[in-house]
C-alpha positions as CSV (number, residue, x, y, z in Angstrom):
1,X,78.5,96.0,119.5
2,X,82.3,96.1,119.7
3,X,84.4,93.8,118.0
4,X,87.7,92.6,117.9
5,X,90.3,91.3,115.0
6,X,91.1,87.1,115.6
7,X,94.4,86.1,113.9
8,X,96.2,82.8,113.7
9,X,99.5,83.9,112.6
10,X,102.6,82.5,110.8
11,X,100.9,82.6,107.4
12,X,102.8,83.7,104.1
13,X,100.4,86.4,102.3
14,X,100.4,85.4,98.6
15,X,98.0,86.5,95.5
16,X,97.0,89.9,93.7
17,X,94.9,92.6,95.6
18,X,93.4,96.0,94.9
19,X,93.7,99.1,96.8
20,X,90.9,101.3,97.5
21,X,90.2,105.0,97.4
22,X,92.1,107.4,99.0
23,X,91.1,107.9,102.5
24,X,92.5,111.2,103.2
25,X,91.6,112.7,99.4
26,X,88.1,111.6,99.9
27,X,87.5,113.7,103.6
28,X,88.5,116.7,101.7
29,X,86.8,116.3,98.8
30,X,83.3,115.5,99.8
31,X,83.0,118.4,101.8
32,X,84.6,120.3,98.7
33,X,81.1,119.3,97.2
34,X,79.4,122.5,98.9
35,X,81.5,125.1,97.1
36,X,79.0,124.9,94.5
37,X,75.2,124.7,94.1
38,X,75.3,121.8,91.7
39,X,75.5,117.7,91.5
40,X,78.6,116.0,91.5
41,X,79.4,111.9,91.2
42,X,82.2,111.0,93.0
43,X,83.8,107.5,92.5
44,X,86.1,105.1,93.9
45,X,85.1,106.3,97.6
46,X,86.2,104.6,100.6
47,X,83.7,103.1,102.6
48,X,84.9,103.7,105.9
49,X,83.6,105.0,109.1
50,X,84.9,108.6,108.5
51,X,83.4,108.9,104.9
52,X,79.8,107.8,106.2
53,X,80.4,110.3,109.1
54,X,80.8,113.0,106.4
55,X,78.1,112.0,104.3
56,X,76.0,112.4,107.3
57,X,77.0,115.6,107.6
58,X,76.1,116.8,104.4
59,X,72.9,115.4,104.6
60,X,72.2,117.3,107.8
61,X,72.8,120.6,105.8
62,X,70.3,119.5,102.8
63,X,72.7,117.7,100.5
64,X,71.3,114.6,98.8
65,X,73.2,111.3,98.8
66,X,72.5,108.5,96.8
67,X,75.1,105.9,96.6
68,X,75.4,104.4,92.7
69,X,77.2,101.4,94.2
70,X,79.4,100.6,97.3
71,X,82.2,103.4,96.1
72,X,80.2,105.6,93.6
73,X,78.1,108.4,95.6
74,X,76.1,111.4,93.8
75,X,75.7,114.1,95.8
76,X,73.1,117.2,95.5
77,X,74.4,120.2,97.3
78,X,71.1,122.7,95.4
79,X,69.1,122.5,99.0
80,X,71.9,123.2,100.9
81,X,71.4,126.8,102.6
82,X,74.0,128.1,105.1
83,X,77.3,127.1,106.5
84,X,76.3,126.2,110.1
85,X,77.6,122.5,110.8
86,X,77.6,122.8,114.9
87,X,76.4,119.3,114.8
88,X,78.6,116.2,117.5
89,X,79.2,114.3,114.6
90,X,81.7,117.3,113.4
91,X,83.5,116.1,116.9
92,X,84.2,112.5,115.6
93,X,86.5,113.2,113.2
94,X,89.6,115.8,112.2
95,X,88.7,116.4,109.0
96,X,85.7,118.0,109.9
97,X,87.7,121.1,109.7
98,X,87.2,121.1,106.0
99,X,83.8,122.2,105.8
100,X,85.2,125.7,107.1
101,X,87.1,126.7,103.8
102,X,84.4,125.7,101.9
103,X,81.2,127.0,103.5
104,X,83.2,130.2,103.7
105,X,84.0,130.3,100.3
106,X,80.6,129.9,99.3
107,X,78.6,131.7,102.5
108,X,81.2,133.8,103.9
109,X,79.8,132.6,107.3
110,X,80.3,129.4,108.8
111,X,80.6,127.7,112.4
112,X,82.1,123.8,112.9
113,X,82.8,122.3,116.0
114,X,86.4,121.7,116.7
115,X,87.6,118.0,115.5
116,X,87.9,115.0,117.2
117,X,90.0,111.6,115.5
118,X,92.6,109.8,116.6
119,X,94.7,111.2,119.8
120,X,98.1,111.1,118.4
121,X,99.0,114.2,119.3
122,X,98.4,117.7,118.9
123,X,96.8,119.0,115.5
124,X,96.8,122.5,115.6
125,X,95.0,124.7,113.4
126,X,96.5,128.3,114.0
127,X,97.7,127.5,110.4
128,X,94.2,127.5,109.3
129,X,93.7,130.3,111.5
130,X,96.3,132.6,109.7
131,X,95.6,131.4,106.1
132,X,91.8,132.5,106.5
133,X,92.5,135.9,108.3
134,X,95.0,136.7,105.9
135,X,91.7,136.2,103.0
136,X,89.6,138.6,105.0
137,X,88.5,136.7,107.3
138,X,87.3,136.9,111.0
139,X,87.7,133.9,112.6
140,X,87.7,132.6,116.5
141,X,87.6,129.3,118.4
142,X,85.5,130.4,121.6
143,X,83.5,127.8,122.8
144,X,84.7,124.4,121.1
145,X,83.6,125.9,117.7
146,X,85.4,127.0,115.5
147,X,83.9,130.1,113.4
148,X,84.7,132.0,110.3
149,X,82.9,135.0,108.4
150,X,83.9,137.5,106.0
151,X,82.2,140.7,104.1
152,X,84.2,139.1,100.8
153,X,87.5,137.2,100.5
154,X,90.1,138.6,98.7
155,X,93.5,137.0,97.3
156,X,96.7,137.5,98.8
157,X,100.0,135.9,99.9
158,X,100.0,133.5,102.6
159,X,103.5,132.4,104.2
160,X,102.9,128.6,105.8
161,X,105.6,128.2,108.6
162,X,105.3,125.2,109.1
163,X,104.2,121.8,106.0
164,X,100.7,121.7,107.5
165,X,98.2,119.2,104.8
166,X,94.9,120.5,106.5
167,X,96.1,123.9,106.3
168,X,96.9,123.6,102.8
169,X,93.6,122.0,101.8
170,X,91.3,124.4,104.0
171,X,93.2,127.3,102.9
172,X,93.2,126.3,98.9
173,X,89.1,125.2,99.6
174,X,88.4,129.1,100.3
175,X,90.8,130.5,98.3
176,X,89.1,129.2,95.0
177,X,86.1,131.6,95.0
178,X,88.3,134.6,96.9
179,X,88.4,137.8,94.5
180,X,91.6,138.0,93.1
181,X,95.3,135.3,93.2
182,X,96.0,133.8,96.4
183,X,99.4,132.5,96.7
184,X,100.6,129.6,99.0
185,X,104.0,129.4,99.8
186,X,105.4,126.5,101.9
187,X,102.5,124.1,101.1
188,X,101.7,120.8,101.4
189,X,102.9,118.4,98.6
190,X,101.1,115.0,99.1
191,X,99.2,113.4,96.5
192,X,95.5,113.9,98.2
193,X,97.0,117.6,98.2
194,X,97.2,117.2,94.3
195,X,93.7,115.3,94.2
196,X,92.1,117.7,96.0
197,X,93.2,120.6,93.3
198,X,92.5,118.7,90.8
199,X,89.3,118.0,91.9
200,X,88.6,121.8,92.6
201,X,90.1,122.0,88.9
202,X,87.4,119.6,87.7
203,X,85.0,121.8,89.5
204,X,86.2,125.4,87.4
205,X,88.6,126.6,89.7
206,X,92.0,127.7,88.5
207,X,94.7,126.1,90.6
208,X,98.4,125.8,89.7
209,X,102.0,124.5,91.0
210,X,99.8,121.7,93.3
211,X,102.6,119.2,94.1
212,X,105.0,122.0,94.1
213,X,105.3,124.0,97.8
214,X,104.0,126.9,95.9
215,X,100.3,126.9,94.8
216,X,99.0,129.8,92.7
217,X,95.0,130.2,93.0
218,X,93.2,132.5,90.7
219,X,89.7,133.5,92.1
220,X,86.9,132.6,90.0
221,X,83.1,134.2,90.5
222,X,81.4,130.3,90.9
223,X,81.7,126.6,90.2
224,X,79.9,123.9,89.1
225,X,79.2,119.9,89.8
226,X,81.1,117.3,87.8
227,X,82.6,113.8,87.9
228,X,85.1,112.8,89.5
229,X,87.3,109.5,90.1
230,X,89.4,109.5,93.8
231,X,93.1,108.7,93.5
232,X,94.0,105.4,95.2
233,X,95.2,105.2,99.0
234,X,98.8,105.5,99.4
235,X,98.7,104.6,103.2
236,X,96.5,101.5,102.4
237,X,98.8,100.6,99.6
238,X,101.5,101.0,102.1
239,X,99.9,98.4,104.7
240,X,99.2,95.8,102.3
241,X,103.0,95.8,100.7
242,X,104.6,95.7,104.6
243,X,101.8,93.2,105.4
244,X,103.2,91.0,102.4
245,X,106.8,91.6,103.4
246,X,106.3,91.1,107.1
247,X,104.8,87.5,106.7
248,X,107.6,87.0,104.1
249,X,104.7,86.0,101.2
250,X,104.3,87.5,97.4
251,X,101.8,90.2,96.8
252,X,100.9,92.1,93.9
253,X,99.1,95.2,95.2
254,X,97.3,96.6,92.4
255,X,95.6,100.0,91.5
256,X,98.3,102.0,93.3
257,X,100.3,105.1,91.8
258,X,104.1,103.3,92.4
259,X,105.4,107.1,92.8
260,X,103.2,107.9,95.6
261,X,105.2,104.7,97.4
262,X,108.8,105.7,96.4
263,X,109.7,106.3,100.0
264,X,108.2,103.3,101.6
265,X,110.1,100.9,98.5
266,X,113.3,102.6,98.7
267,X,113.3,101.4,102.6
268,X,111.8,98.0,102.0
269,X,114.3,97.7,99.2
270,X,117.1,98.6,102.1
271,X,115.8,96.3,104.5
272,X,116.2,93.4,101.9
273,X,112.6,93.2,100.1
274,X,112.2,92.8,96.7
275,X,110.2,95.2,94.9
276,X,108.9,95.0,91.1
277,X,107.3,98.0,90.0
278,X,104.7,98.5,87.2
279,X,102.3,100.8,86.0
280,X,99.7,101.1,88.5
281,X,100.6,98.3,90.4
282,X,103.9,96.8,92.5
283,X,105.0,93.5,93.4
284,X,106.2,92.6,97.2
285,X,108.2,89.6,97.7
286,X,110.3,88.5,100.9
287,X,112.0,85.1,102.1
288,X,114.6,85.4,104.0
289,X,115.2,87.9,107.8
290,X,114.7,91.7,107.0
291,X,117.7,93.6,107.7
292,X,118.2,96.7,110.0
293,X,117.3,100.1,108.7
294,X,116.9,103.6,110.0
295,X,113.3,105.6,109.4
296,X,113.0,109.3,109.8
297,X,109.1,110.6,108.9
298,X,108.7,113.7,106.9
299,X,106.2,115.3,104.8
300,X,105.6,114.2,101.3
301,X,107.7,112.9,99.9
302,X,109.4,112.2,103.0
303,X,108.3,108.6,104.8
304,X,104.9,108.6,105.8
305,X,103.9,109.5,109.3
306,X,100.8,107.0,108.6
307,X,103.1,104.1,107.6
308,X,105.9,104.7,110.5
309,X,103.9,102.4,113.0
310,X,102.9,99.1,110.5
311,X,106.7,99.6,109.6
312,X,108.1,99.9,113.2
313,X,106.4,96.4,113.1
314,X,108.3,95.1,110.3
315,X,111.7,96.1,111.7
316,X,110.7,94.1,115.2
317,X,111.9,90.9,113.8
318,X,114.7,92.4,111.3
319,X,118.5,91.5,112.1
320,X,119.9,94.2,113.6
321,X,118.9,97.5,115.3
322,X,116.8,100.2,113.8
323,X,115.9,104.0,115.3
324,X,112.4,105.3,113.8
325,X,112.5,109.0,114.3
326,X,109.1,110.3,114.4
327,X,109.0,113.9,113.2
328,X,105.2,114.8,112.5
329,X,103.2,113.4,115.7
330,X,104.5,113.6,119.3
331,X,102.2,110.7,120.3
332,X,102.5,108.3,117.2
333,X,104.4,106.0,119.7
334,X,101.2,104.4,121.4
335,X,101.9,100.7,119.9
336,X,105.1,100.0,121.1
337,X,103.6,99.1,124.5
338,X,101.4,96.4,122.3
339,X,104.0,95.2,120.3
340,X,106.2,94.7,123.4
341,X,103.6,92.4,124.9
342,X,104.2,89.8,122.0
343,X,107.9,90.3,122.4
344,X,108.8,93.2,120.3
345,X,112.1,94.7,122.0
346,X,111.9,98.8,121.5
347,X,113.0,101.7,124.0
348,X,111.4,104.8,123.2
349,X,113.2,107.9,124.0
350,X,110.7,111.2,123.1
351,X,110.7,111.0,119.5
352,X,113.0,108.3,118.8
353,X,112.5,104.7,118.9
354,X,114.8,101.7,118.9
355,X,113.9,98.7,117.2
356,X,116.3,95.3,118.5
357,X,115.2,92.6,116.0
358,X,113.6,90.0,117.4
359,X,113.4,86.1,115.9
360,X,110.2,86.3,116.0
361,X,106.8,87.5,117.7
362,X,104.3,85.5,119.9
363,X,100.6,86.3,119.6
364,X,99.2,88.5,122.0
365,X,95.9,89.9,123.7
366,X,96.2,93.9,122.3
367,X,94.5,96.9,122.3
368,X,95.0,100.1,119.1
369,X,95.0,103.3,120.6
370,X,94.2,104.7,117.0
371,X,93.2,104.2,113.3
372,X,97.4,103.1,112.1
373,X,98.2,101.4,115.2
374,X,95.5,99.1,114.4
375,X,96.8,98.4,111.2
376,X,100.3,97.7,113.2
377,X,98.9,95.5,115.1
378,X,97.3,93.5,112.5
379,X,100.8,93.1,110.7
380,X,102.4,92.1,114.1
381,X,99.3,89.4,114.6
382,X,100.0,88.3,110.6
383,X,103.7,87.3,111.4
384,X,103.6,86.0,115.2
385,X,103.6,82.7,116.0
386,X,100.0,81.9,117.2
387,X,96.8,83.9,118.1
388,X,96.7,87.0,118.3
389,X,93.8,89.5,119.3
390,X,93.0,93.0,118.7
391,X,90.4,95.0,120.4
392,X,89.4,98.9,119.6
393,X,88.9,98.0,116.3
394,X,86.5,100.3,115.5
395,X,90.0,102.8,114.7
396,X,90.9,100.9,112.1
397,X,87.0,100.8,110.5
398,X,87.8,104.5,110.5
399,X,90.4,104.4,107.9
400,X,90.0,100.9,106.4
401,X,87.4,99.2,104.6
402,X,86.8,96.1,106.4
403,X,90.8,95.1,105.6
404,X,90.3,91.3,106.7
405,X,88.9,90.8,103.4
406,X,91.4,91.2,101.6
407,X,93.8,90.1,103.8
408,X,91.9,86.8,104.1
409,X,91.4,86.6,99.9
410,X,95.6,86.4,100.7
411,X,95.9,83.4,102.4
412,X,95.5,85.0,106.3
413,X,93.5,83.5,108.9
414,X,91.4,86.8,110.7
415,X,88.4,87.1,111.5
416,X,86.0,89.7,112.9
417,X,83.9,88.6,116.0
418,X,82.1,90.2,118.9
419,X,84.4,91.4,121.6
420,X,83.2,89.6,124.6
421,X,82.9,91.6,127.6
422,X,85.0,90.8,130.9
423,X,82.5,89.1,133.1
424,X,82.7,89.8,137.2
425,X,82.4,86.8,138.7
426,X,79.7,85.8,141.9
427,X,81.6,85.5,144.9
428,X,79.8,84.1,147.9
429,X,81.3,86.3,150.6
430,X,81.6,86.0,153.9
431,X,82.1,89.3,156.2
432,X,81.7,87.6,159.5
């Protein structure tokens, strides 16, 4: 049954809250499982709609799942054969893409239909493409599936031209069991980059320089099961601080790695919020009108692409005007057309977006077009003046674990209900 997000806005967010697992460590990682023959616990898992899709997955190819508790899954990859995932749930999701590094690495043969996710553009994977030729690789996309095999992979030096994460990842995931030192040179340096490794680390591989744009992999012959504890989510962390700001309440956002947010609280502290940081946790307070500021994404540590559209959303009601430059995603741009409708004032012009702060926003009827537009849209619902609600919500269950919890344990009033459908109404006509 589809559902929709009910807010009553114009409520401060106050009190302490804890952030989950990292989403996009976790879609990695699992399938990382099946490099080895072996059991592994896994904890502080996201339970989200893309993490049960991948469990389902593995459980398709033989693995055994057993969840310990609501974020601690064990996970048997011993029965698990060959490397051929052509199944339509590999569709539902980008990150399905992972099981290709590592059912190469440990079959040299593999076959995963092309991923689906969230349309916000194009995701290419020639990237992927080159990293795994350039191991030994034969790989091809014919026919919606993308296919890998190899004789043996062997180590080598692979050139990334452009910051790709997946292409980091996938490469790094068959690169660990390759004969011989692979070098990566122009990679990805976010923190599920770094969780990954260490993961793969955890596992017996040898992996150096992660967080650094120059990884150093020496092959090993096999690896093994072990425990493991995901980082938590930066992007979630990210929401729940803008979401604080934006209703001008006091958060603490707790079990967060500050450093992971640097870029997000060095704008927040531009626009006028104030931010206290401590260990693993930082505090978000906000009274007064946000001031103007000017975003450009990047990759890590760069602004999030993930956080550009939940902040676009802050800056609606700042004083001023504020140009978001969107340099990851053509199509990351799909809220504005939502935001507008409760009186958000934005031209878009390709890539660039300006932001002419409003006084304030009015509750709307709106739709997300993807998984952080949703999470936009809640924000916008949590500061307009009355109701506000959000269909397609089933993006944001993708990447969020049922967020109106916590949002609610902070003071907001949101709820989840059945989205009625439109009824057509009986009309007597008369064709005389």
């Amino acid at each position: 049954m589809e559902e929709k997000f009910v807010i009553h806005g114009g409520r401060p967010l106050n009190g302490e809250v804890l952030v989950g697992g990292a989403k996009n460590a976790a879609v990695a990682i699992l399938p990382a499982t099946l490099l080895a023959a072996d059991v592994f616990t896994i904890e502080n898992v996201p339970h989200i709609d893309d993490v049960i899709i991948l469990l389902n997955i593995l459980n398709r190819l033989g693995a055994k799942i057993q969840f310990k508790d609501r974020t601690t899954v064990t996970i048997d990859t011993r029965e698990v054969i060959d490397g051929n995932v052509r199944l339509n749930l590999a569709k539902r999701l980008r990150a399905s893409y992972y099981f290709v590094g590592a059912l190469l690495g440990r079959f040299k043969d593999t076959g995963v239909y092309l991923p689906g996710g969230c349309d916000i553009g194009s995701r290419p994977i020639d990237l992927h493409l080159k990293g795994l030729h350039a191991l030994g690789a034969e790989v091809d996309t014919d026919y919606g599936v993308f296919h890998a095999q190899a004789e043996k992979l062997t180590g080598c030096e692979i050139y990334f031209d452009q910051v790709s994460v997946g292409a980091t990842i996938n490469v790094m995931l068959a690169a660990v069991l390759a004969e011989g030192n692979t070098t990566l040179i122009n990679a990805a340096k976010e923190p599920h980059v770094v969780d990954v490794a260490n993961f793969l680390n955890q596992m017996g591989a040898r992996i150096r320089g992660v967080g650094t744009d120059t990884i150093r992999i020496r092959g090993v012959k096999s690896l093994h099961g072990c425990n493991y504890s995901i980082i938590p989510d930066q992007i979630e962390a990210g929401t729940l601080m803008i979401a604080a700001a934006a209703t001008k309440g006091d958060v603490l956002v707790k079990n967060i790695v500050p450093m992971h947010m640097d870029a997000l609280s060095a704008k927040m502290l531009e626009m006028g919020v104030e931010i206290e940081e401590y260990d693993d946790a930082i505090r978000v307070r906000s009274t007064g009108r946000l001031k103007a500021a000017n975003i450009k994404t990047y990759p890590y540590p760069g602004f999030p692409t993930d956080l550009q559209q939940p902040a676009t959303v802050l800056l609606s009601t700042a004083e001023g005007a504020s140009v978001i430059v969107e340099n990851i995603f053509e199509a990351r741009f799909k809220h504005i057309d939502e935001i507008r409708r409760m009186g958000a004032q934005v031209t878009i012009d390709d890539r660039i977006a300006v932001v002419q702060g409003v006084e304030r926003l009015t509750g709307a009827q709106v739709k997300a077009s993807d998984l952080r537009a949703g999470a936009a849209l809640i924000i916008a619902g949590l500061m307009a003046e009355g109701t506000t609600e959000i269909y397609n919500i089933k993006y944001v269950d993708r990447g969020y674990d049922h967020i109106e919890d916590k949002l609610i344990s902070l003071g907001a009033d949101i709820s989840r209900v059945p989205a009625e459908e439109e009824e057509l109404m009986e009309l007597d006509l008369d064709f005389q």
